[in-house]
N, C-alpha and C positions, 0 to 999 in steps of 0.2 A: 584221666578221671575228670567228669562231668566236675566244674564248677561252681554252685550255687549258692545263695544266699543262707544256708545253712548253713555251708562250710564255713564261708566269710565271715558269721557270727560267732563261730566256733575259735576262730584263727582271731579276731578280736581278742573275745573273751581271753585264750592265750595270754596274748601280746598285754590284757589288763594284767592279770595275772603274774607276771614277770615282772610289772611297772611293781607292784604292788610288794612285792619280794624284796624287788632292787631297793624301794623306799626303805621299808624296814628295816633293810641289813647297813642302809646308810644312817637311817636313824640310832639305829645297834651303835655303830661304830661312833656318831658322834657322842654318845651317852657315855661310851668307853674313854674316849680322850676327853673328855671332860671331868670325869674322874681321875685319869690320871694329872691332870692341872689342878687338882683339887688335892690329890697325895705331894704331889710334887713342894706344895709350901713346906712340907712336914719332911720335905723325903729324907731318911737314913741312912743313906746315904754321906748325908754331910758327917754325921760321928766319923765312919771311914776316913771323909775324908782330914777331922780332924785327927784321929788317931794316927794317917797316915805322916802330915805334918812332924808333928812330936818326932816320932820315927827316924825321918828324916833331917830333923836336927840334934837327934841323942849320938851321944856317944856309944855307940855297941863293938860288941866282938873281940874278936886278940887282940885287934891294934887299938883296941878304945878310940875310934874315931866317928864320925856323924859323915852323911852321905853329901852333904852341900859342897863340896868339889866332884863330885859326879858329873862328865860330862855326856851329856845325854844326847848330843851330836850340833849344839851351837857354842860350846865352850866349857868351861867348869861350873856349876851352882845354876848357868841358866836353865830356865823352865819354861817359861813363856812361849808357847808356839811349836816347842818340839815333838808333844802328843798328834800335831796334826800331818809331821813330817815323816812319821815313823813308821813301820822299818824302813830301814836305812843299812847302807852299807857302811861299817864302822873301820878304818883301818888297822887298829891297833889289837881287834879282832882277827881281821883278815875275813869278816860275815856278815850276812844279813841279818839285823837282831831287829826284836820288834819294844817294846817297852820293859817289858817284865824281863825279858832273857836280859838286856841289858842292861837294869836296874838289880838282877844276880851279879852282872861283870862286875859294875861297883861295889857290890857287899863284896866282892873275894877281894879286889885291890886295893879297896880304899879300908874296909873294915876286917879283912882276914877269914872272912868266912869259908868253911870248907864248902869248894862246888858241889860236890857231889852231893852232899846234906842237902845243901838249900833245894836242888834238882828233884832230889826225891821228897822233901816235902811240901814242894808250892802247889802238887792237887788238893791237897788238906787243905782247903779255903776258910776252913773256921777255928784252925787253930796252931799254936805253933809261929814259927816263922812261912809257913804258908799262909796264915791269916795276916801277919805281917804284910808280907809281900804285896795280898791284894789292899791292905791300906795305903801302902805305898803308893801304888799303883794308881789307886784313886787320887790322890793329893796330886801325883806331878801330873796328868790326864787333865784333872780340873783347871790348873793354872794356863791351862789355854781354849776354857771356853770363848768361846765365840771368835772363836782363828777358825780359816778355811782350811782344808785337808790338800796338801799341797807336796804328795809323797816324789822324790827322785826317782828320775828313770838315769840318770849320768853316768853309771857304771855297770860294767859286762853283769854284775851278780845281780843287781836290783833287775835288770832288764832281763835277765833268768830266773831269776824268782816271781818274776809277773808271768813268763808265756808256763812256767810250772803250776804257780796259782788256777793260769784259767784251763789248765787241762785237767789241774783234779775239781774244781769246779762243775767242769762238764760231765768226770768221770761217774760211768753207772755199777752199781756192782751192789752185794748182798743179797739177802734174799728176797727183798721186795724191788730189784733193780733201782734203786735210787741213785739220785745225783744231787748235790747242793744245787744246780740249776732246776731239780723236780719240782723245786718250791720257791727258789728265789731268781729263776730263768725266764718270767714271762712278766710282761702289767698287768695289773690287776689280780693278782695270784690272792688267795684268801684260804686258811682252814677252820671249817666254823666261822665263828666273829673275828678272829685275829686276820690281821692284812698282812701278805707277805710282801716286803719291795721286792722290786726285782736289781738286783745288785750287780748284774753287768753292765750298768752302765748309773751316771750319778743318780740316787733314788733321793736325794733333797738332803733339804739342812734336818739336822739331827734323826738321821735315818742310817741303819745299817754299824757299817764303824761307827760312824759320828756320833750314838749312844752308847755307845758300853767305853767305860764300864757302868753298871748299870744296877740299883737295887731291883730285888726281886721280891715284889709281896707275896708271892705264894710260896715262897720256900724260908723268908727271911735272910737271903743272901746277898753281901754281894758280888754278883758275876766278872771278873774281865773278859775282854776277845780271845784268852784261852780259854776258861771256861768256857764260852759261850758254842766254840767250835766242837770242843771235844764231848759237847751234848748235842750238836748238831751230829757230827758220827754216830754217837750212839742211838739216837733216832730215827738213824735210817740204817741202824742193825750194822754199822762197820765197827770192829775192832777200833776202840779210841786209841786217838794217837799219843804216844807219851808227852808230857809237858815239853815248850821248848823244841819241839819238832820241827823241823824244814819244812814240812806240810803246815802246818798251822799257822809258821811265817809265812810260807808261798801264797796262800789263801789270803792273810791279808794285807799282804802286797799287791794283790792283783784287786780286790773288793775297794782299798784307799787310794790305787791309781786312777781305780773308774770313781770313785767318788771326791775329784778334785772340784775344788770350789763348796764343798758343801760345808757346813756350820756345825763344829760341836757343840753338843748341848751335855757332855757329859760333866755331872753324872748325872742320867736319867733314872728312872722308876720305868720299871713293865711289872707284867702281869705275875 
């Protein structure tokens, strides 16, 4: 094909064209995080994560006892820094637990509660001891913002629950052949205005794990990294997995291993 000066202005105009796109949707996006800096003073977060608080020093359950000897995998009552280690292989388990499953072990041991109850109601996030759970959850999270995310790889199951992670990671399936890599596998990934990180590898400070858990202004929730997964499944049309899952551990075992060194900013605010 002949080359001329028509084409050339045409492939210009293009190229402005794109520039002019790219601007906007950068402009888009700073308008959006500035907004959320701007929710962020207010966020709603913090009730959770006072309520969570409370929680954690009441006395509840058969044994009338409070959760402050909970050891969360640095000792009894510590908090500090453990949100960024987690999951973790616990021995007195014999498993990989992530925060929330482990924050159950303590209500059965330390407070008496029946597992099986709590199991089935921590997808009820607004109410109940599922809505418990996720204030919990929020409080011990928060007492280690601005720790780096610094997950074990030292035992056979952590180092099994990471090459698990990044196979269902990869895995494609349902009806629109999706993968959690469909959307968070590549830079630069974006739907609409929203940015996707790419989370095989560290996607920065308060990105991916390193926000949630997380309020949600459009639903008034708030989320943890099970929530957040088990609507990642449902968005790409997979059967969600039940609360507590060795999938949704595996997941982010292998998302907190690749995001070592980054910065929790939790709890965050999204969309």
């Amino acid at each position: 094909m002949k080359f001329d000066a028509r084409h050339a202005a045409l492939l210009m105009g293009g190229v402005f064209a794109l520039g002019a796109v790219h601007a906007q949707g950068n402009a888009a996006i700073d308008g959006i995080n500035k907004y959320r800096e701007m929710l962020q003073d207010g966020n709603p977060a913090e009730l959770f994560e006072m309520k969570g608080e409370e929680l954690w020093k009441q006395k509840r359950g058969p044994k009338n006892a409070s959760l402050e000897q909970c050891d969360l995998g640095k000792g009894p009552g510590v908090l500090k820094g453990v949100f960024t280690e987690l999951p973790r292989f616990f021995k007195d388990t014999g498993k990989v637990q992530d925060l929330e499953t482990r924050l159950i072990t303590c209500m059965v041991t330390l407070q008496g509660f029946n597992e099986a109850d709590l199991y089935k109601a921590a997808p009820s996030i607004g109410k109940g001891e599922g809505a418990n759970l996720v204030a919990i959850t929020t409080y011990v999270a928060t007492q280690s913002k601005g720790e780096r995310f610094n997950l074990s790889q030292s035992h056979e199951q952590e180092k099994t629950m990471y090459q698990v992670g990044k196979r269902l990671f990869f895995q494609r399936g349902g009806p629109h052949d999706f993968a959690c890599s469909s959307c968070h596998g590549v830079d630069g990934g974006r739907i609409r205005l929203q940015e996707l990180p790419n989370l095989t590898k560290n996607p920065g400070d308060g990105v991916g794990v390193a926000a949630w858990p997380a309020y949600r202004v459009s639903n008034s929730q708030m989320w943890t990294m099970q929530k957040r997964l088990n609507d990642c499944y449902r968005q790409q049309r997979f059967p969600e997995p039940k609360f507590g899952s060795d999938a949704t551990i595996a997941l982010q075992v292998y998302m907190g291993v690749n995001a070592k060194g980054a910065e929790s900013i939790v709890p965050a605010i999204k969309r």
